[in-house]
Wavefront OBJ file of the C-alpha trace (Angstrom):
o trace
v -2.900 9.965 -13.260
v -3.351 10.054 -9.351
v -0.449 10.991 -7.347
v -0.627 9.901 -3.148
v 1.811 9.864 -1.264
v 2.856 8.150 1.796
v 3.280 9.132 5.857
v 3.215 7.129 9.312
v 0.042 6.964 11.405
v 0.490 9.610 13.952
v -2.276 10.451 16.292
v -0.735 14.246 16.728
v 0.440 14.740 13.248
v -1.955 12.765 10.862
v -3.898 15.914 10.567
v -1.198 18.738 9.636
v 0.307 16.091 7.192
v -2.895 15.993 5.005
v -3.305 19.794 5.045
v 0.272 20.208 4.065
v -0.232 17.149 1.149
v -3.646 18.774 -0.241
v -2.179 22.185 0.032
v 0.525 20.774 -1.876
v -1.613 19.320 -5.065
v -1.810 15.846 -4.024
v -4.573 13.678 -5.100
v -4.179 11.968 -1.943
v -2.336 10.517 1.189
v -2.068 7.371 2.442
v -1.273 6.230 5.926
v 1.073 2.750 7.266
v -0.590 0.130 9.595
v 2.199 -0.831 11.601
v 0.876 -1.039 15.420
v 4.065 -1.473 17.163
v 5.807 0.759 14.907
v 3.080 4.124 14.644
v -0.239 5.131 15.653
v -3.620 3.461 14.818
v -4.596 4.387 11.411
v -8.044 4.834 11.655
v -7.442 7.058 14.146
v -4.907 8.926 11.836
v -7.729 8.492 9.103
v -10.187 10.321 11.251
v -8.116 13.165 11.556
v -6.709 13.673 8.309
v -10.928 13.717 7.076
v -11.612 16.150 9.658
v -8.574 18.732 8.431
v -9.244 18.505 5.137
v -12.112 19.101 1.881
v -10.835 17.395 -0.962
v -7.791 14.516 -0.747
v -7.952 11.094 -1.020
v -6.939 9.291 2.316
v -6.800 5.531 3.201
v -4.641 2.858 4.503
v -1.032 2.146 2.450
v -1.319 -0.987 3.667
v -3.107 -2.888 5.997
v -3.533 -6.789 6.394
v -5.784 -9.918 6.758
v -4.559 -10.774 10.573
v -4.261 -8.053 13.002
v -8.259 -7.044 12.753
v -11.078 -9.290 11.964
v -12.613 -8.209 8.105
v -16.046 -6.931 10.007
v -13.344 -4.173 12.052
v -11.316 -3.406 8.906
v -14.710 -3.229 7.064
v -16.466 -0.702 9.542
v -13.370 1.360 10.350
v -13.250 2.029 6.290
v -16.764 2.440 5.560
v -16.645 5.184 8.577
v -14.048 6.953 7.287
v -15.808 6.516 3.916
v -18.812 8.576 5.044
v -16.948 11.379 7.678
v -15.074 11.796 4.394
v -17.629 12.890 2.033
v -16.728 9.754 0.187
v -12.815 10.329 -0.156
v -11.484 6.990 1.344
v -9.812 4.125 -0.072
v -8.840 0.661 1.793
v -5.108 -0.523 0.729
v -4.078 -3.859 1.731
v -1.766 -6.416 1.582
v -0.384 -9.691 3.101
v 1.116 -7.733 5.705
v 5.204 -6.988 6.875
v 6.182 -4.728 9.762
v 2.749 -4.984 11.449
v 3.570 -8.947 11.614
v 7.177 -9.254 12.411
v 6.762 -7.204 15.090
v 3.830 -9.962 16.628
v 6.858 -12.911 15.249
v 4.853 -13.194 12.606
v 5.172 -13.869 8.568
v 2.668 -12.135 6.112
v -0.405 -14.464 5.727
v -0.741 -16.533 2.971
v -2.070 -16.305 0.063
v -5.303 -17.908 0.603
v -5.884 -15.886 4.220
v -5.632 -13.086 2.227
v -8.081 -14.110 -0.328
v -10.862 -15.118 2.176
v -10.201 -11.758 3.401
v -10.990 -9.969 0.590
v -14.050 -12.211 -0.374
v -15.489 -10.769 3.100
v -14.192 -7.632 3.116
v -15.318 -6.606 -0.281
v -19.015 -8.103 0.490
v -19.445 -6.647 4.026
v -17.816 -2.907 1.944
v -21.289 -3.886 -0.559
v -23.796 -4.066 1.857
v -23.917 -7.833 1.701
v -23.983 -10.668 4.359
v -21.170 -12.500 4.842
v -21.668 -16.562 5.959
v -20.503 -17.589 9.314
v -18.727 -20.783 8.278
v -16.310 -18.112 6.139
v -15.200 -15.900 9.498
v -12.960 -18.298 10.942
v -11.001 -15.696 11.993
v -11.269 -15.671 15.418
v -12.755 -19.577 15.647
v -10.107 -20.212 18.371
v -11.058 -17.154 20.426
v -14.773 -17.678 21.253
v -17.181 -20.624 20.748
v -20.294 -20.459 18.582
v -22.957 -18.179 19.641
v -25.314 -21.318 19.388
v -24.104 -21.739 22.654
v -26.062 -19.087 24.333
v -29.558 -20.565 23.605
v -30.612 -17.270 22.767
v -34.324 -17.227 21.082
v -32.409 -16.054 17.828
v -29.610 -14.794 16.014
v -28.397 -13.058 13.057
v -28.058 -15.446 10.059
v -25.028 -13.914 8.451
v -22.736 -11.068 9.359
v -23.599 -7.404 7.785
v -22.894 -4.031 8.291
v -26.216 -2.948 9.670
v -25.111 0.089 9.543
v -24.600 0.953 6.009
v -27.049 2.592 3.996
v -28.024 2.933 0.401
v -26.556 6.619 0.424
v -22.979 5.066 1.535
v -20.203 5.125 -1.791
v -18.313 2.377 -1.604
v -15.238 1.923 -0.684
v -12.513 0.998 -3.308
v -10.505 -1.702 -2.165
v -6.821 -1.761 -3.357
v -4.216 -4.568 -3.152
v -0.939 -4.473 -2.667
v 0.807 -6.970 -5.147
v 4.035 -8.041 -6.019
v 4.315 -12.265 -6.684
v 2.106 -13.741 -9.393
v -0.120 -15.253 -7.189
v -1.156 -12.037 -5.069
v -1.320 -10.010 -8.352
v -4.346 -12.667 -9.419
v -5.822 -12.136 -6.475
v -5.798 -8.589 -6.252
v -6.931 -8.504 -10.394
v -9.847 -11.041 -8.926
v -11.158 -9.218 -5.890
v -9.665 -6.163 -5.430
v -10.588 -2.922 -7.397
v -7.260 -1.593 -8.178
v -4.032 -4.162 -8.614
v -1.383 -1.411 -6.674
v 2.346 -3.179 -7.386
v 5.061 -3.273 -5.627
v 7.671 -4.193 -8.344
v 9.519 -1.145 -8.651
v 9.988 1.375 -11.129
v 11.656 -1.594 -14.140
v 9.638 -0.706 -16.871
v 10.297 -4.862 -18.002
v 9.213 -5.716 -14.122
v 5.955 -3.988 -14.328
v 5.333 -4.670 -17.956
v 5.133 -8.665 -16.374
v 2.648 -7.129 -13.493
v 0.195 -5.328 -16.020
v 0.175 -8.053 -18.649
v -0.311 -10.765 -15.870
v -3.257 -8.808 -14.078
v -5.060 -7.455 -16.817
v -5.014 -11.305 -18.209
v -6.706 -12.441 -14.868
v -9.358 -9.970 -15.090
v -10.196 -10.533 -18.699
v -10.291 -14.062 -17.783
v -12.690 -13.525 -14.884
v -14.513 -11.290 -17.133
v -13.951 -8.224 -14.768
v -12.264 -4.754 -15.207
v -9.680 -3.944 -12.598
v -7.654 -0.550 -12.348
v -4.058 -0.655 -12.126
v -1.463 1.213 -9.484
v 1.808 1.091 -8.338
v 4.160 1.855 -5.120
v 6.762 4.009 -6.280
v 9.683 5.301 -4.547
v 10.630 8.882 -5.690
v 13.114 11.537 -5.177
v 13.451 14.376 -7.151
v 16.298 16.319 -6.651
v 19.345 17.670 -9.023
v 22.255 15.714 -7.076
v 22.057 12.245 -8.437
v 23.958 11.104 -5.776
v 21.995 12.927 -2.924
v 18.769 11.456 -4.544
v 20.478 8.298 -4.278
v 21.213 8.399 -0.492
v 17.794 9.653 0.464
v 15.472 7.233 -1.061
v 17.496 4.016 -0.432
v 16.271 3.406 3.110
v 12.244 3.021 1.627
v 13.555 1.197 -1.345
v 15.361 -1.606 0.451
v 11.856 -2.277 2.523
v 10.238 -1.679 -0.773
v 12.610 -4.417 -3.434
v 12.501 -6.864 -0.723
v 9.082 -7.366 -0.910
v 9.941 -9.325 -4.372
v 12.285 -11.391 -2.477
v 10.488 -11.838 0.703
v 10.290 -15.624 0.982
v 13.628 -16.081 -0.699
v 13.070 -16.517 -4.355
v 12.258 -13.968 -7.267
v 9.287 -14.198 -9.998
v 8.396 -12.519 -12.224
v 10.937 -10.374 -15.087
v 14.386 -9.641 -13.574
v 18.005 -9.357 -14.457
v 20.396 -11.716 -13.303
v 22.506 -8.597 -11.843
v 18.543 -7.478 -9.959
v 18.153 -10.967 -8.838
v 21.754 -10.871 -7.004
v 21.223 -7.521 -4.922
v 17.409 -8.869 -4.337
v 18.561 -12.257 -2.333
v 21.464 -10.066 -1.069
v 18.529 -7.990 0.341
v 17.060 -11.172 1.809
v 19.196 -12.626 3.595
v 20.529 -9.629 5.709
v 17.402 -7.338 5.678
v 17.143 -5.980 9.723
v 13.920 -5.301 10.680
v 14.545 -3.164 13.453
v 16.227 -0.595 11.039
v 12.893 -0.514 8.791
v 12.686 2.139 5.923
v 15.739 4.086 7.609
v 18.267 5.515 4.860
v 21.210 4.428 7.551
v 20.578 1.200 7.895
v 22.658 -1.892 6.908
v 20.368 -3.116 4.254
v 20.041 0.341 2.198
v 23.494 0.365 1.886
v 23.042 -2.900 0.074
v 22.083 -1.706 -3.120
v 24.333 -0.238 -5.981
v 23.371 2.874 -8.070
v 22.596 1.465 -11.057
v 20.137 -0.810 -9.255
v 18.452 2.592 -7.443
v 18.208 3.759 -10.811
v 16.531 0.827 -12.081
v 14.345 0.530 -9.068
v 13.543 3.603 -7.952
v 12.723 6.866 -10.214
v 15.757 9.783 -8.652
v 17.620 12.552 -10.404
v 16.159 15.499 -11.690
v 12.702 17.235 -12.803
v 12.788 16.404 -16.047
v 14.171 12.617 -15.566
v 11.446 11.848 -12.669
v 8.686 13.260 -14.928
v 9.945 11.106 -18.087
v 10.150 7.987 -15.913
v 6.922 8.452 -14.822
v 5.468 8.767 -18.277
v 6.628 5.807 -19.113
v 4.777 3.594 -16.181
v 1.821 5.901 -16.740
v 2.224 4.336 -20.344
v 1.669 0.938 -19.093
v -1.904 1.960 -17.965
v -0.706 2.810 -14.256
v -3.311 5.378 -13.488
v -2.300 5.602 -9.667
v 0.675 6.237 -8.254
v 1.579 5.863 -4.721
v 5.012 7.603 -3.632
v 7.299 6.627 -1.279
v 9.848 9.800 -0.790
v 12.988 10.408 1.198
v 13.384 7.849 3.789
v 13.595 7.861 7.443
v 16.789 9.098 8.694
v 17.927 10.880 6.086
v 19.287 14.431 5.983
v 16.216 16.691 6.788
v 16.798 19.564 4.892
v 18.115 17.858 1.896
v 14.342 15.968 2.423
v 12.390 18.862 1.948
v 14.111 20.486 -0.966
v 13.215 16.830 -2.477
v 9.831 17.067 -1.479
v 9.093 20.731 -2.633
v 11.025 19.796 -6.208
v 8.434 16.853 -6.618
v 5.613 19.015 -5.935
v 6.339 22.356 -7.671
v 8.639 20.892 -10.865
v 7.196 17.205 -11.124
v 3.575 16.926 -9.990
v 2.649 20.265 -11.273
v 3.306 18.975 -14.815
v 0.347 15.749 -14.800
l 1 2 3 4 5 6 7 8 9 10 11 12 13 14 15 16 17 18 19 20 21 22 23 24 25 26 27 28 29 30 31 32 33 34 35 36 37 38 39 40 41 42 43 44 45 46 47 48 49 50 51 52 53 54 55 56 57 58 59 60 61 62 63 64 65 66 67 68 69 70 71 72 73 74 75 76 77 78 79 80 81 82 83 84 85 86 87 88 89 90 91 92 93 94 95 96 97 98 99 100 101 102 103 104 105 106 107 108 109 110 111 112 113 114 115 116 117 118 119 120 121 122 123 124 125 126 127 128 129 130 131 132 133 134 135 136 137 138 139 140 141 142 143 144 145 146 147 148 149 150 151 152 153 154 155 156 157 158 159 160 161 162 163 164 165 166 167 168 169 170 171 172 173 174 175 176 177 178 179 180 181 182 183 184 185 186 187 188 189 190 191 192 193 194 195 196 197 198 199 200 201 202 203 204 205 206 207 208 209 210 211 212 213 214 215 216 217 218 219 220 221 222 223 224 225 226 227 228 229 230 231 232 233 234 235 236 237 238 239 240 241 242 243 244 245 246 247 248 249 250 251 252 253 254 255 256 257 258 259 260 261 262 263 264 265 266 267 268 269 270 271 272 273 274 275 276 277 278 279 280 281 282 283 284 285 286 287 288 289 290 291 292 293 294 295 296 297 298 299 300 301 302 303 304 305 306 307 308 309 310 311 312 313 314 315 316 317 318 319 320 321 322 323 324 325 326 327 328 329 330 331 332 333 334 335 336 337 338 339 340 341 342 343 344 345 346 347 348 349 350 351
């Protein structure tokens, strides 16, 4: 079992947050792509490789429309080789980093072009030109030059044969992105929650799709955490992630996938008054949305020895990557870092 965990993009702090998280035991941190809302994260990336020896680092999530796949591609692979091979590209259909450009996430089929370029530019391959109409509205075709020639696809010239390459991870949560990811990507990472039934329906569903395509995918999951003795101050500080979090299974409206009729109700609930200028803060409107016993079904809070047998049981389902979302934004600081030193000294210290 991997354990990452989960900070913002900051050009200043990227760096000290990595040494702290691989002094800490973590396998690995990842970083949000949220322009308006943080700090580039390849530049956070960069930083975070330079500071440290041995933890994982890469993007938790980026998406198919703010940078063309050739950018996203490059930027990776860079980080891939300052790294000594430690990256690892997350990505999804994108949230924050597209409402705040009054934008939805991209569909389903944007995303999956994406990937089909992404993961072929990541192996060294050529990528057609008639499948990069990404920009096709910006600039006209280089035909147009009358140059003596041209490329004849798109590559990373760049890469070499010494280059590891970079293990693409999807961020999934409706059926349709979860065949996707089990199609293209190299690890399925869900966002369902911690409902054992919920992500029971994820595994079964992508494991199916990649026996089907006659591929092996690896399996991971988004996980908001809080370990800490006061049920009720567990509670309080992970609710602002896990509203941002459980409304990605409602974010068009409707629910799929295994859920309780009482889920369903606090899920639409979520919908229909989520704020997105209060994102992943513990005192906004929408985290005080949710009731305990959904938190407890949702999220994995309470004590040592509860977190660690909650975890066992998605590790169970053949989860093999965990990617934790802690106490939110907003909430109290120093209850925060007693959470945060209780999941590294009593949780993570027994996997």
């Amino acid at each position: 079992m991997q354990f990452w965990t989960l900070t913002n993009s900051s050009p200043t702090r990227a760096a000290n947050a990595a040494r702290r998280a691989e002094a800490a035991g973590w396998d690995g941190i990842m970083v949000v792509d949220s322009q308006n809302l943080s700090g580039d994260s390849y530049v956070a990336l960069t930083a975070m490789a330079l500071a440290t020896s041995h933890i994982g680092i890469g993007t938790g999530v980026t998406n198919p429309v703010t940078r063309h796949p050739a950018v996203t591609a490059s930027a990776i692979a860079a980080v891939q080789r300052l790294s000594d091979g430690r990256a690892c590209l997350g990505i999804g259909r994108g949230d924050s980093a597209l409402a705040h450009l009054g934008k939805a996430p991209a569909t389903v089929k944007a995303l999956d072009g994406y990937l089909t370029a992404v993961q072929a530019y990541l192996n060294g391959e050529g990528v057609a030109f008639e499948a990069l109409d990404f920009a096709g509205s910006l600039a006209p075709d280089v035909k147009t030059l009358g140059l003596a020639d041209t490329p004849e696809t798109s590559q990373l010239k760049w890469l070499s044969a010494r280059d590891v390459k970079v293990p693409v991870e999807v961020a999934s949560t409706g059926p349709r992105v979860i065949e996707t990811a089990a199609r293209l990507g190299d690890r399925v990472m869900f966002a369902l929650g911690a409902d054992l039934e919920r992500l029971k329906w994820g595994v079964e569903l992508a494991l199916e799709t990649a026996q089907r395509e006659k591929r092996t995918v690896q399996l991971g999951a988004y996980l908001n955490i809080v370990c800490h003795d006061d049920i009720e101050v567990a509670r309080q500080l992970v609710q602002g992630g896990l509203s941002t979090f459980a409304r990605f299974s409602v974010m068009h409206g409707d629910v799929k996938g295994s859920i309780t009729p009482e889920q369903k109700q606090v899920l639409e609930n979520l919908h229909s008054k989520y704020n997105m200028k209060q994102h992943t803060r513990t005192d906004s409107s929408q985290a005080q949305l949710m009731p305990p016993e959904f938190i407890d079904q949702y999220a994995i809070v309470g004590p040592a020895d509860q977190c660690i047998e909650r975890i066992k049981a998605v590790g169970a389902l053949g989860i093999t990557k965990m990617a934790v979302i802690g106490p939110s934004a907003g909430a109290d600081r120093d209850q925060s870092i007693q959470a945060e030193t209780n999941l590294a000294e009593k949780v993570l210290s027994q996997f």
